[in-house]
GUMISE-54236 format. One line per field, with one value per residue (C-alpha): x, y, z; residue in three letters; residue number from 1. Coordinates in steps of 0.05 Angstrom, whole numbers. Example, Ala and Ser with C-alpha at 12.3 -4.5 7.8 and 13.67 -1.06 7.14 Angstrom:
! GUMISE-54236
c1 = [246/273]
c2 = [-90/-21]
c3 = [156/143]
loke = [ala/ser]
zake = [1/2]
! end
This chain:
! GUMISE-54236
c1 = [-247/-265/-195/-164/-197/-173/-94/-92/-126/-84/-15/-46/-50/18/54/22/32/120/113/77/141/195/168/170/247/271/245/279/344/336/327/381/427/405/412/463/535/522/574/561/619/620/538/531/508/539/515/565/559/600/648/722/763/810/844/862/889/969/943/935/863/818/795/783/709/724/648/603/529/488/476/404/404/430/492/479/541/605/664/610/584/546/586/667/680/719/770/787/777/762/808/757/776/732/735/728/666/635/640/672/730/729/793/759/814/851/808/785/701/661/602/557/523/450]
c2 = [798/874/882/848/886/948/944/919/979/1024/988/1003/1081/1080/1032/1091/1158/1123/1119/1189/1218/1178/1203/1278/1273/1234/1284/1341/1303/1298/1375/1389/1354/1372/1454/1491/1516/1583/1640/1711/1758/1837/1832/1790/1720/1670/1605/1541/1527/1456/1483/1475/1538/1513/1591/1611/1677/1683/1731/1735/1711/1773/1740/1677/1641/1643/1614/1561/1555/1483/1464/1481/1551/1602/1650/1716/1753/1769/1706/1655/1598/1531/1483/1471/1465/1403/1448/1497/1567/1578/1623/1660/1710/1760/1753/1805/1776/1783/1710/1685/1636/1589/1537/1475/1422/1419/1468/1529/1529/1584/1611/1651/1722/1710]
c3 = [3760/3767/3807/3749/3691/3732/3747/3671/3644/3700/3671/3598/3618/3642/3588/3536/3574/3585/3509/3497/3542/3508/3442/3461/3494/3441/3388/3429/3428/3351/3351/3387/3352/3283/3317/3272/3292/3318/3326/3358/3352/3348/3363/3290/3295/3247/3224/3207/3133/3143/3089/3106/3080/3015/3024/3096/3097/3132/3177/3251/3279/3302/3363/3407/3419/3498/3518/3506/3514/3497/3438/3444/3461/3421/3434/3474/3484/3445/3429/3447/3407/3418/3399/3407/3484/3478/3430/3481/3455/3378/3334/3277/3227/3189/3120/3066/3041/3105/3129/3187/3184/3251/3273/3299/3313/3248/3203/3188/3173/3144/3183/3145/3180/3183]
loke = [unk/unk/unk/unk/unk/unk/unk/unk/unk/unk/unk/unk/unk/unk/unk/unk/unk/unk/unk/unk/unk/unk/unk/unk/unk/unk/unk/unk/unk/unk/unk/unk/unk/unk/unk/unk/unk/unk/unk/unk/unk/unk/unk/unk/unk/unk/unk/unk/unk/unk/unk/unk/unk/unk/unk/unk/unk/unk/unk/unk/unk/unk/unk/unk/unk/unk/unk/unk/unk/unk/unk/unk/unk/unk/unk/unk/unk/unk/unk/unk/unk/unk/unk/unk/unk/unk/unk/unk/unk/unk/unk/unk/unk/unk/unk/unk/unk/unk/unk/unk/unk/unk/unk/unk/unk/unk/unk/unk/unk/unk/unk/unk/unk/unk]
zake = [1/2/3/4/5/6/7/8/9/10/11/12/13/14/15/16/17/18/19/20/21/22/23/24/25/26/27/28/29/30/31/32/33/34/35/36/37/38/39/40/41/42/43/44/45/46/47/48/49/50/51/52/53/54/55/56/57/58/59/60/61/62/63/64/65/66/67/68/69/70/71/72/73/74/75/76/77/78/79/80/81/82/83/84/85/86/87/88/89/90/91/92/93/94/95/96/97/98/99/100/101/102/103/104/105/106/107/108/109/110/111/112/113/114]
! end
């Protein structure tokens, strides 16, 4: 009966310290996906606003985003961003207003400077 009491309150410990760990990576993934677009280019960092641009400018883009951290970490380095490695490298142009125009697939977005 002892034995018994014991492997039940040994699969008890380890049914609730499974859930306590499921409950802690899930949250991460949640935080990792809710992380903002982030830009760095000419040592300013840029945050996604989610706006598309209704007035692209006919001008040539000023540069290329030519790498890609995880989503989860923010950008280090010049022409990098964490996000957008499935579009091959990102056109941006600076904007008058100091924002930051970025083509993803079919559209230009506005990042912000933080």
């Amino acid at each position: 009966m002892k034995k018994a009491v014991g492997i039940i309150g040994a699969v008890a410990i380890v049914a609730v310290a499974g859930f306590v760990v499921y409950k802690l990576f899930a949250s991460d993934r949640k935080n990792i996906e809710a992380y903002p677009q982030i830009v760095q280019v000419d040592g300013n960092t840029y945050y996604g606003t989610g706006e598309v641009a209704t007035m692209v400018p006919r001008k040539m883009p000023d540069g290329e985003i030519t790498t890609f951290v995880e989503a989860s970490i923010m950008p280090d380095s010049d022409d990098s961003a964490n996000f957008g490695k499935n579009y091959g490298n990102l056109e941006y142009m600076h904007m008058d207003d100091g924002s930051l125009l970025v083509h993803i697939g079919e559209d230009w977005y506005v990042f912000m400077a933080s």
